[in-house]
mmCIF file as gemmi writes it, N, C-alpha and C atoms, coordinates in Angstrom:
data_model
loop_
_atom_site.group_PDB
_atom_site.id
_atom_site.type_symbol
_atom_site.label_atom_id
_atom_site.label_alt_id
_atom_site.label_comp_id
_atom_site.label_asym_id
_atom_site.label_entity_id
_atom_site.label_seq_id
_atom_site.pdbx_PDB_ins_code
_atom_site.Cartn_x
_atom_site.Cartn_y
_atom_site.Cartn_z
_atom_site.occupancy
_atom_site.B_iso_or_equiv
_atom_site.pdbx_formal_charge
_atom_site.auth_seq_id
_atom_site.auth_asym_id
_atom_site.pdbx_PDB_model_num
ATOM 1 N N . UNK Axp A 1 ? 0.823 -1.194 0 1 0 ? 1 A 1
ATOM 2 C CA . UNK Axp A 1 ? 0 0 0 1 0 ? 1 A 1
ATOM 3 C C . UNK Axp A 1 ? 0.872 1.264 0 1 0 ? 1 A 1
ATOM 4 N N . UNK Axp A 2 ? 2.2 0.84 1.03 1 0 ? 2 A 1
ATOM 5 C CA . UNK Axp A 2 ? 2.748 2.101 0.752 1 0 ? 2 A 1
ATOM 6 C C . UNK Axp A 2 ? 3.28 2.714 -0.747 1 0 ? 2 A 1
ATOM 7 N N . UNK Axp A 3 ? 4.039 1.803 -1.34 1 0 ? 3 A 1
ATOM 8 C CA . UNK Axp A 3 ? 4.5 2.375 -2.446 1 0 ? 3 A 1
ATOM 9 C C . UNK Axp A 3 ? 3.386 2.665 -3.451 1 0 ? 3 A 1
ATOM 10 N N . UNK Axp A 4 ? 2.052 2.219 -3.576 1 0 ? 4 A 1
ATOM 11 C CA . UNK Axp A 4 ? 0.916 2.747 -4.038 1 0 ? 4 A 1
ATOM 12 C C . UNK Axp A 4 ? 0.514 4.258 -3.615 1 0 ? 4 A 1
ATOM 13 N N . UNK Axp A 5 ? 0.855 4.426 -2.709 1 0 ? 5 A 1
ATOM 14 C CA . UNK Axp A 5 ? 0.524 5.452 -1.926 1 0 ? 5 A 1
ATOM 15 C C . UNK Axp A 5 ? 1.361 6.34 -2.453 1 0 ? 5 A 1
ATOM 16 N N . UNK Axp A 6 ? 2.583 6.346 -2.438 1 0 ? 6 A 1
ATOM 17 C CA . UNK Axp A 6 ? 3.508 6.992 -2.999 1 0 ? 6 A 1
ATOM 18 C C . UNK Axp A 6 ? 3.731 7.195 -4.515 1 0 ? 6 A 1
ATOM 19 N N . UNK Axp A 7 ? 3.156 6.513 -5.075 1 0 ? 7 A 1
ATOM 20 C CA . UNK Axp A 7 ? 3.22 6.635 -6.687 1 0 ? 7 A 1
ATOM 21 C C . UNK Axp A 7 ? 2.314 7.651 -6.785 1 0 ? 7 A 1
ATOM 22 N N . UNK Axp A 8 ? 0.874 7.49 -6.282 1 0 ? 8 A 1
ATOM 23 C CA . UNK Axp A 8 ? -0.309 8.515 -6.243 1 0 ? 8 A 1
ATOM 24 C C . UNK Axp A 8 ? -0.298 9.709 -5.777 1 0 ? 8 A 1
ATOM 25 N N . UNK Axp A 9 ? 0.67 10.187 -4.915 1 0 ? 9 A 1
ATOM 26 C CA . UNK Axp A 9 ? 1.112 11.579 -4.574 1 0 ? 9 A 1
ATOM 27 C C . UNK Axp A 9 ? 2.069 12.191 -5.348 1 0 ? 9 A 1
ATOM 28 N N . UNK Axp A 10 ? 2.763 11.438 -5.904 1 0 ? 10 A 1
ATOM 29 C CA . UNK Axp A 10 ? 3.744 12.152 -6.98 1 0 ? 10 A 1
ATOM 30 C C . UNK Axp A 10 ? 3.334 12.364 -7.902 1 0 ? 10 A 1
ATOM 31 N N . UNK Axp A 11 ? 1.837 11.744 -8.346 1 0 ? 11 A 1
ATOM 32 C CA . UNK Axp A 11 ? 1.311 12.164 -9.515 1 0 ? 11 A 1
ATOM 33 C C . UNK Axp A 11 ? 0.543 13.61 -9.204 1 0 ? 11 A 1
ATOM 34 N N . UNK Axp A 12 ? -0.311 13.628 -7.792 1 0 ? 12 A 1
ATOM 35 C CA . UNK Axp A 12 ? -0.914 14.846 -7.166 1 0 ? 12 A 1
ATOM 36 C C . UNK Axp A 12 ? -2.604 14.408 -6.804 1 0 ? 12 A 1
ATOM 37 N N . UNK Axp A 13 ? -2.514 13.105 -6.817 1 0 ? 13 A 1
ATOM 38 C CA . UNK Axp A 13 ? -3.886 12.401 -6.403 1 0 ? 13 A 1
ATOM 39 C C . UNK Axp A 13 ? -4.296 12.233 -5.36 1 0 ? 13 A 1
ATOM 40 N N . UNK Axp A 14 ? -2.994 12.212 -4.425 1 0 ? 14 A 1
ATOM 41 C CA . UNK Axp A 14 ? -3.457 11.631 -3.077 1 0 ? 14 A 1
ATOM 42 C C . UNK Axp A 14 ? -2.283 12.761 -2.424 1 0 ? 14 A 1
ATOM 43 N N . UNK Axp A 15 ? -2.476 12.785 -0.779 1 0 ? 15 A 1
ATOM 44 C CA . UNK Axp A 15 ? -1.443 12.97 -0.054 1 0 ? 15 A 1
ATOM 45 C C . UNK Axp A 15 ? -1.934 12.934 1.155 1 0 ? 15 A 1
ATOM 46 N N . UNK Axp A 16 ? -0.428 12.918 1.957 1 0 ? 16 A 1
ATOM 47 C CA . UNK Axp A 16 ? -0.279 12.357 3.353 1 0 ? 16 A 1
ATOM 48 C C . UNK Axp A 16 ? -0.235 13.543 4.381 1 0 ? 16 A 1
ATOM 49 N N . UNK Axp A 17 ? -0.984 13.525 5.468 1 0 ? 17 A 1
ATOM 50 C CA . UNK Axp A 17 ? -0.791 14.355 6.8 1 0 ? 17 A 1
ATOM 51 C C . UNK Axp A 17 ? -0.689 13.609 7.841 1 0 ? 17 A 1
ATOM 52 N N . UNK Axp A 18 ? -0.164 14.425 8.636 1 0 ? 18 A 1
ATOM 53 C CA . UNK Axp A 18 ? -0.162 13.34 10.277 1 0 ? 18 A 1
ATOM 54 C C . UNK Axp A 18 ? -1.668 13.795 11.165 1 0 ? 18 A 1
ATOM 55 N N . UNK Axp A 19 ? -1.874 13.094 11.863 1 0 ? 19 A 1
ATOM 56 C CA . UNK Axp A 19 ? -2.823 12.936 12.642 1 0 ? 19 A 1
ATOM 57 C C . UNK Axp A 19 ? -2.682 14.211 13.607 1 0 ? 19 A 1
ATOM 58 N N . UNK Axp A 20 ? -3.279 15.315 13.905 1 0 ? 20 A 1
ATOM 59 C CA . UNK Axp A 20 ? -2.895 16.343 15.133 1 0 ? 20 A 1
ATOM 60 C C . UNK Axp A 20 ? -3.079 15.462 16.333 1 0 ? 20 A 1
ATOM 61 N N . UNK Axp A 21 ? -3.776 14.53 17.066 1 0 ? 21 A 1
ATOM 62 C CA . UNK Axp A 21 ? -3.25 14.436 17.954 1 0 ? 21 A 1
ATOM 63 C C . UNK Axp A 21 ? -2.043 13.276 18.268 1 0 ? 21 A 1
ATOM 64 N N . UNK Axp A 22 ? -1.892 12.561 17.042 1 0 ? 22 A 1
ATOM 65 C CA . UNK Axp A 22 ? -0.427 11.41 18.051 1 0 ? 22 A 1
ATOM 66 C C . UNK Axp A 22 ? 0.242 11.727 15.761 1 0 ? 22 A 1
ATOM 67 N N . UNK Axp A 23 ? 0.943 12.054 15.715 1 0 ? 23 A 1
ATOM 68 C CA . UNK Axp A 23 ? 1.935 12.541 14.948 1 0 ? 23 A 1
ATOM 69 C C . UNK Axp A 23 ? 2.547 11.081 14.032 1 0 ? 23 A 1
ATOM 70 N N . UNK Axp A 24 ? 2.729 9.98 14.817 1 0 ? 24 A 1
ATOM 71 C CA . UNK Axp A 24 ? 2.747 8.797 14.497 1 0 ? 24 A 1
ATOM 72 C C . UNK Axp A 24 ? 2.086 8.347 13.343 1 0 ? 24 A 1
ATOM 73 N N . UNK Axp A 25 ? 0.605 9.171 13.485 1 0 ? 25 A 1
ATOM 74 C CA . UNK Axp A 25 ? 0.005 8.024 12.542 1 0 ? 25 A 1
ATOM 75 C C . UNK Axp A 25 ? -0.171 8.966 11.214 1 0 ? 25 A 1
ATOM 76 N N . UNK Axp A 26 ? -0.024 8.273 9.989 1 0 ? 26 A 1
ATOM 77 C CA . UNK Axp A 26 ? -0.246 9.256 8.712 1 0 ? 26 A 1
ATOM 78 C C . UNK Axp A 26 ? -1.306 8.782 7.955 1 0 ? 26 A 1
ATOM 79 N N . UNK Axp A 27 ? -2.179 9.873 7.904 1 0 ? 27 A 1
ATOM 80 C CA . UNK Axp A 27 ? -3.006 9.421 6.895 1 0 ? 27 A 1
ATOM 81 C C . UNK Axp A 27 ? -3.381 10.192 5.416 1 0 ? 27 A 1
ATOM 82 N N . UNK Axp A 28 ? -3.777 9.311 5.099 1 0 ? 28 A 1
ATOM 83 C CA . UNK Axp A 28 ? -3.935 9.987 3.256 1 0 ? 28 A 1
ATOM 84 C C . UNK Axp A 28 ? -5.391 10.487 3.359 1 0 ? 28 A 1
ATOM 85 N N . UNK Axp A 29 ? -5.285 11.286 1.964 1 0 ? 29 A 1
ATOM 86 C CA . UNK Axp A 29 ? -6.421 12.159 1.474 1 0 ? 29 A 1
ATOM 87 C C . UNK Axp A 29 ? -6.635 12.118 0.265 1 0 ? 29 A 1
ATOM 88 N N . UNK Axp A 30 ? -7.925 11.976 -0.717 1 0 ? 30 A 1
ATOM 89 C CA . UNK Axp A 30 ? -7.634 12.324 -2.076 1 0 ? 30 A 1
ATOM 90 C C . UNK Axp A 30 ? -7.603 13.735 -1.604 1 0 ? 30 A 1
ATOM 91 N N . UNK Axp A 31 ? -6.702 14.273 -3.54 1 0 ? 31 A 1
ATOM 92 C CA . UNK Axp A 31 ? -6.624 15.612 -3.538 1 0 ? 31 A 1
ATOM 93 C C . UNK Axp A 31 ? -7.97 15.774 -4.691 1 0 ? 31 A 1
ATOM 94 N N . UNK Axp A 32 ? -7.905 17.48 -4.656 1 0 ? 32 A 1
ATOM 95 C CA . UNK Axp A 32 ? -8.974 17.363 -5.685 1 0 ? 32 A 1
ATOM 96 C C . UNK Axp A 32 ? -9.194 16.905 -7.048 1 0 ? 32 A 1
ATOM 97 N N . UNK Axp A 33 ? -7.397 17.091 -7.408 1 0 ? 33 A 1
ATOM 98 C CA . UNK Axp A 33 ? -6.701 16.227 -8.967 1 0 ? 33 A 1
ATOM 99 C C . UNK Axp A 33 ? -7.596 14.392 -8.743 1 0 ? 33 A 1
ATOM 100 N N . UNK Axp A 34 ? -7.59 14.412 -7.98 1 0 ? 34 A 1
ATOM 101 C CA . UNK Axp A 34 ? -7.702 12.96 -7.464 1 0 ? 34 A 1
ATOM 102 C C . UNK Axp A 34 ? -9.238 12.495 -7.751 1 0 ? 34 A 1
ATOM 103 N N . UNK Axp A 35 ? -9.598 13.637 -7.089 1 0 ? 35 A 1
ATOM 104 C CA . UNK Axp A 35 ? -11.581 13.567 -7.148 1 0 ? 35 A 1
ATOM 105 C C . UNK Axp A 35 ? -11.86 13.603 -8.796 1 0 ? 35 A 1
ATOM 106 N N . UNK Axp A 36 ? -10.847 14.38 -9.262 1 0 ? 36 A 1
ATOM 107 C CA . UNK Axp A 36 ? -11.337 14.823 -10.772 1 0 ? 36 A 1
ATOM 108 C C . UNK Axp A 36 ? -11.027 13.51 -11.413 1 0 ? 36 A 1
ATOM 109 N N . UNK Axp A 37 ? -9.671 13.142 -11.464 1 0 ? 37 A 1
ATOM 110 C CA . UNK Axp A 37 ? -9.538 11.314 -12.271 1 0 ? 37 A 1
ATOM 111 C C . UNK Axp A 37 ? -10.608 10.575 -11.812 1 0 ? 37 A 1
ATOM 112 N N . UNK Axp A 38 ? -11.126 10.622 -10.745 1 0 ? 38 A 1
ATOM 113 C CA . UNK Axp A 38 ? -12.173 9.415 -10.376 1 0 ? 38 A 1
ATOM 114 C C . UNK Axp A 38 ? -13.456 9.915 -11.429 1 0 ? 38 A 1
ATOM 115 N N . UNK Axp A 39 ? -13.729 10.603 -10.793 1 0 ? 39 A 1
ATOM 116 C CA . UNK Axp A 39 ? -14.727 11.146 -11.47 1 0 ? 39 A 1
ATOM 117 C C . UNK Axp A 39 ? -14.671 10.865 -13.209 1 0 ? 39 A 1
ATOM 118 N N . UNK Axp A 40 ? -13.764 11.189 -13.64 1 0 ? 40 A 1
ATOM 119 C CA . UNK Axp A 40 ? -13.694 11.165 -15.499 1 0 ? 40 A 1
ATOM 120 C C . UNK Axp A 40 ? -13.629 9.827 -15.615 1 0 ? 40 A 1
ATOM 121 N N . UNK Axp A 41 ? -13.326 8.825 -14.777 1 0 ? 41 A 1
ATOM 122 C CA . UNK Axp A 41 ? -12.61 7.841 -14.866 1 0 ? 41 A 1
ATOM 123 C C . UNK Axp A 41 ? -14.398 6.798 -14.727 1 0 ? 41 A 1
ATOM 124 N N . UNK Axp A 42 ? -15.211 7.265 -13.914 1 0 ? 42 A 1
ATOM 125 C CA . UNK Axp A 42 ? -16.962 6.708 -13.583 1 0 ? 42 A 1
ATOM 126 C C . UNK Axp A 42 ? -17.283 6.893 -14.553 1 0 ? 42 A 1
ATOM 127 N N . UNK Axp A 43 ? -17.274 8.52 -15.239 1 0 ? 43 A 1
ATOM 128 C CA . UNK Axp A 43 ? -18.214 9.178 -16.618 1 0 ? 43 A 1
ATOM 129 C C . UNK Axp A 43 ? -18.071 8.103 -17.548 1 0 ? 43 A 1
ATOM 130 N N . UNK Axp A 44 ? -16.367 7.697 -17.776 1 0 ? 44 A 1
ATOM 131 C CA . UNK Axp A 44 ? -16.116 7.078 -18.87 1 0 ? 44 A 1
ATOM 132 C C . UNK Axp A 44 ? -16.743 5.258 -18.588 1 0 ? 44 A 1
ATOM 133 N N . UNK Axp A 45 ? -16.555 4.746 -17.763 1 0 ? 45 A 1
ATOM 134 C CA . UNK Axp A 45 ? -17.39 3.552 -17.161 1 0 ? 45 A 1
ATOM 135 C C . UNK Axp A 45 ? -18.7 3.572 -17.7 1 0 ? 45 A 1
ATOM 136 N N . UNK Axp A 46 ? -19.444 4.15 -16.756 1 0 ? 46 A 1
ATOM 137 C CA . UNK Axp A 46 ? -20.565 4.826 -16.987 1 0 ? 46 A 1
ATOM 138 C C . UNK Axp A 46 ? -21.007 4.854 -18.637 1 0 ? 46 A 1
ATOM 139 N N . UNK Axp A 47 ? -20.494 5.517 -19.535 1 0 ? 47 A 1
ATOM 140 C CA . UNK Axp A 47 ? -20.606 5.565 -20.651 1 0 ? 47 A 1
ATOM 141 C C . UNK Axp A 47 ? -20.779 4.109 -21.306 1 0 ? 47 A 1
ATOM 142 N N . UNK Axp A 48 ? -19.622 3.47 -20.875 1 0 ? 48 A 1
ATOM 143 C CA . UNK Axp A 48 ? -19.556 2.342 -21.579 1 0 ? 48 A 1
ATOM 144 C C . UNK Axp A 48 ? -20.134 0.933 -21.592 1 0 ? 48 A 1
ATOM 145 N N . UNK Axp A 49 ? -20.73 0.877 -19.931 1 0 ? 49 A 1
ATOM 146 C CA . UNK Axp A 49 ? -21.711 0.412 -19.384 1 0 ? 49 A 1
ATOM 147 C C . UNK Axp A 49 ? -23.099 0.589 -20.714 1 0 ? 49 A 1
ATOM 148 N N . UNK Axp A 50 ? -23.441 2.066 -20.734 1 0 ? 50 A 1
ATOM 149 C CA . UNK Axp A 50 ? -24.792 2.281 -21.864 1 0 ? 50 A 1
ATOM 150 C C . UNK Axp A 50 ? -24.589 1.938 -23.028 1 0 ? 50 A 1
ATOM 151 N N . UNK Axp A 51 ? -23.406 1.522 -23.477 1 0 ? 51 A 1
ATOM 152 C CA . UNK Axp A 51 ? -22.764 1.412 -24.862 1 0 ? 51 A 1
ATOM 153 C C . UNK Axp A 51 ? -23.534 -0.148 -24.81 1 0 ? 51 A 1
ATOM 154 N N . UNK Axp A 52 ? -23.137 -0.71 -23.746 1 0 ? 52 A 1
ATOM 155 C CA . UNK Axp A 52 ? -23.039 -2.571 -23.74 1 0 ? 52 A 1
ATOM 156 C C . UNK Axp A 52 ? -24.543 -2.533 -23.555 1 0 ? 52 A 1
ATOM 157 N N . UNK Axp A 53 ? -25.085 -1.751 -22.822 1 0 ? 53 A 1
ATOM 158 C CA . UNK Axp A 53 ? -26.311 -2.342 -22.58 1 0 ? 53 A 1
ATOM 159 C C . UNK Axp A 53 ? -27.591 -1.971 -24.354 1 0 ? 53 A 1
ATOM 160 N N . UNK Axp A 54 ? -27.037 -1.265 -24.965 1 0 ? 54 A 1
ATOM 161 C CA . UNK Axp A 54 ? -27.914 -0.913 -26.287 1 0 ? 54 A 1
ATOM 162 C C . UNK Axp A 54 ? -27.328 -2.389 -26.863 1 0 ? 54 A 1
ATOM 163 N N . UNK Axp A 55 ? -26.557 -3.004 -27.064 1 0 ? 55 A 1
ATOM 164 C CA . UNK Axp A 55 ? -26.337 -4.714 -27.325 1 0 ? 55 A 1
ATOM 165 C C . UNK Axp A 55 ? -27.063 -5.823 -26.439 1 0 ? 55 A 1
ATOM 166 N N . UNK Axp A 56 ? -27.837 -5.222 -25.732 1 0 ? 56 A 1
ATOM 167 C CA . UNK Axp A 56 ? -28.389 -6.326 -24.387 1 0 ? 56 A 1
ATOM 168 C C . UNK Axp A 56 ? -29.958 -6.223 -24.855 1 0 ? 56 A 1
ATOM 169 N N . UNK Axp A 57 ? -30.309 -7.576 -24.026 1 0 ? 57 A 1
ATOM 170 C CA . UNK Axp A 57 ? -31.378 -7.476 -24.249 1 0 ? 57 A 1
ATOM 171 C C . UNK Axp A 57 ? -32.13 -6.578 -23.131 1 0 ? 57 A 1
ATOM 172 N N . UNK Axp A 58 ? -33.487 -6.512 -23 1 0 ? 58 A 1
ATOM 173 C CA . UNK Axp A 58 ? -34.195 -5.612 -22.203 1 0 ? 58 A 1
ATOM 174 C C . UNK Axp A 58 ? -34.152 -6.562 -21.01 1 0 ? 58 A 1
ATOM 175 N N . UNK Axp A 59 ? -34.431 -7.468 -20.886 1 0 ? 59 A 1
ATOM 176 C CA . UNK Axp A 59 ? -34.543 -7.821 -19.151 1 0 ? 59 A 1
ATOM 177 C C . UNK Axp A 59 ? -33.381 -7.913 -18.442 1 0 ? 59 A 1
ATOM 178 N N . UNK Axp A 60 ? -32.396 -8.456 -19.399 1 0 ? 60 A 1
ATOM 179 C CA . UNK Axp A 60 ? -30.874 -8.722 -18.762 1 0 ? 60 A 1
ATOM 180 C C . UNK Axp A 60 ? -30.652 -6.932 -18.621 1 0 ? 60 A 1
ATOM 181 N N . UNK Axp A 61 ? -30.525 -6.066 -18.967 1 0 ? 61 A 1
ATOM 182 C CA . UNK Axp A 61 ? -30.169 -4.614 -18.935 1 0 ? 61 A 1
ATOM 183 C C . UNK Axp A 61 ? -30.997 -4.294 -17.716 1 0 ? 61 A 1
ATOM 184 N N . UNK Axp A 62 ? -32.304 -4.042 -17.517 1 0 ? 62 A 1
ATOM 185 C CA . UNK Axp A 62 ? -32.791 -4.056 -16.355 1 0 ? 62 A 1
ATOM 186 C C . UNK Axp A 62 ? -32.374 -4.619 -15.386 1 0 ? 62 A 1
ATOM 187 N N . UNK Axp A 63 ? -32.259 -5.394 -15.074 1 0 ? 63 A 1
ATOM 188 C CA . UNK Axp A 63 ? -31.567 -6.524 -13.998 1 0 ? 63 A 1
ATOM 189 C C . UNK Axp A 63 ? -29.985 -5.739 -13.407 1 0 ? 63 A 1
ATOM 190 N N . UNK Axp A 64 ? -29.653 -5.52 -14.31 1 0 ? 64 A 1
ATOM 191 C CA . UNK Axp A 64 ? -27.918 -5.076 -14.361 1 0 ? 64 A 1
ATOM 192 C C . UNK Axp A 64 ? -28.002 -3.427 -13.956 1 0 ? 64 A 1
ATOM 193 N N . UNK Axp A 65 ? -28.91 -2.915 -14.358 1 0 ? 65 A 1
ATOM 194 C CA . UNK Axp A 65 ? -28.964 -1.958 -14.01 1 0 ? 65 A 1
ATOM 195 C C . UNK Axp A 65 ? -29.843 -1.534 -12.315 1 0 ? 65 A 1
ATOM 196 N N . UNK Axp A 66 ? -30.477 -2.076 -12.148 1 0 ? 66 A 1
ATOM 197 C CA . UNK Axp A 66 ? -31.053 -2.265 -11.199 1 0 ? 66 A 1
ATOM 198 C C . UNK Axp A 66 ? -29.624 -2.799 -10.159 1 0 ? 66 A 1
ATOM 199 N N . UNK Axp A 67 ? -29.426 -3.671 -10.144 1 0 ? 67 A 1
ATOM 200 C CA . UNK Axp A 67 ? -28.172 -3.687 -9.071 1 0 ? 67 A 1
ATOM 201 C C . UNK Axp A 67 ? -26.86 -2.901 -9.352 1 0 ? 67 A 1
ATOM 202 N N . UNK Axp A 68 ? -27.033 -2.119 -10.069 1 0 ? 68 A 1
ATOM 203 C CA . UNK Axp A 68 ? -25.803 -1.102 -10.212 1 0 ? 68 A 1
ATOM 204 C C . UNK Axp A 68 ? -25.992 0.371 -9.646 1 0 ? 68 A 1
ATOM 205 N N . UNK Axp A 69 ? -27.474 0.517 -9.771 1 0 ? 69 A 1
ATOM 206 C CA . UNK Axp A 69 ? -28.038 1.678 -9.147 1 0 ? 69 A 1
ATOM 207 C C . UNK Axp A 69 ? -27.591 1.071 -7.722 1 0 ? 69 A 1
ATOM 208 N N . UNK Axp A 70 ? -27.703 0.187 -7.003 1 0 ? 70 A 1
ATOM 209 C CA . UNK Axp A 70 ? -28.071 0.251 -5.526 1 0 ? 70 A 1
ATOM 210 C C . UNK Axp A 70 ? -26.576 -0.35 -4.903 1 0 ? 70 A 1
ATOM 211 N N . UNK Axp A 71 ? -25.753 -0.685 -6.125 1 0 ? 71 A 1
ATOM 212 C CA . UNK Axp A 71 ? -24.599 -0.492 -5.756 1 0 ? 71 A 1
ATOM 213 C C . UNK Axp A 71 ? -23.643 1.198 -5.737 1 0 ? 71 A 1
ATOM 214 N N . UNK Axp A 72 ? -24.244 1.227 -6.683 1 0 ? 72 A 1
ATOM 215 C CA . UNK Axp A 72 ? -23.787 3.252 -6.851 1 0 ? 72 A 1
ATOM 216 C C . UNK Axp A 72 ? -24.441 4.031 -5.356 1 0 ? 72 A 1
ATOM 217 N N . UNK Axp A 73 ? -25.915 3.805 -4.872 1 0 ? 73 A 1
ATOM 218 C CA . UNK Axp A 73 ? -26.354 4.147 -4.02 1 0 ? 73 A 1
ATOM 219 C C . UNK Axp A 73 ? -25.434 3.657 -2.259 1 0 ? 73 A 1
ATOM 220 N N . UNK Axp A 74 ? -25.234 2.769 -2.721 1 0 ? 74 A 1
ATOM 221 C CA . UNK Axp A 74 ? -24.14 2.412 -1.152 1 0 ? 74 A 1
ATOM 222 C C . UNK Axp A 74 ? -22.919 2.841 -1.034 1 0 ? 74 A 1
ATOM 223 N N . UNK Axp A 75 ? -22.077 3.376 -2.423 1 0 ? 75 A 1
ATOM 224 C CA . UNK Axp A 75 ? -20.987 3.921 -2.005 1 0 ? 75 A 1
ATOM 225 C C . UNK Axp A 75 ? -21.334 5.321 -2.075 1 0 ? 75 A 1
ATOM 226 N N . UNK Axp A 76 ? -22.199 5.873 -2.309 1 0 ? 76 A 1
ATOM 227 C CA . UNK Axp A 76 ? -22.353 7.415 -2.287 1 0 ? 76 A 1
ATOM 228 C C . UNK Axp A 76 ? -22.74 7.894 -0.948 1 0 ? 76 A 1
């Protein structure tokens, strides 16, 4: 994790602060560069997801979509 961690701050995605009260412990943050790749990074998902589903049939697309909404809904 660490050197993940470290690849992602040198790009400007993530970075590290210490904890104000015990200094010991470091924790990460996305940055806003960070929020923005995620983000372009869903749109483009997202997109391609609707691409596959105009090749699907109608119940299988429903179905898929239906548990993707309420998976999108639990991490939000």
């Amino acid at each position: 994790a660490t050197g993940l961690v470290d690849r992602l701050e040198k790009l400007g995605y993530m970075e590290r602060t210490h904890a104000i009260d015990d200094r010991r412990k470091v924790l990460v943050r996305v940055t806003s560069k960070g929020v923005d790749l995620v983000s372009r990074m869903r749109d483009e998902l997202q997109s391609r997801i609707a691409d596959a589903m105009q090749e699907t049939e109608t119940s299988d697309a429903s179905s898929f979509m239906t548990a993707y909404r309420k998976l999108d809904e639990s991490v939000a």
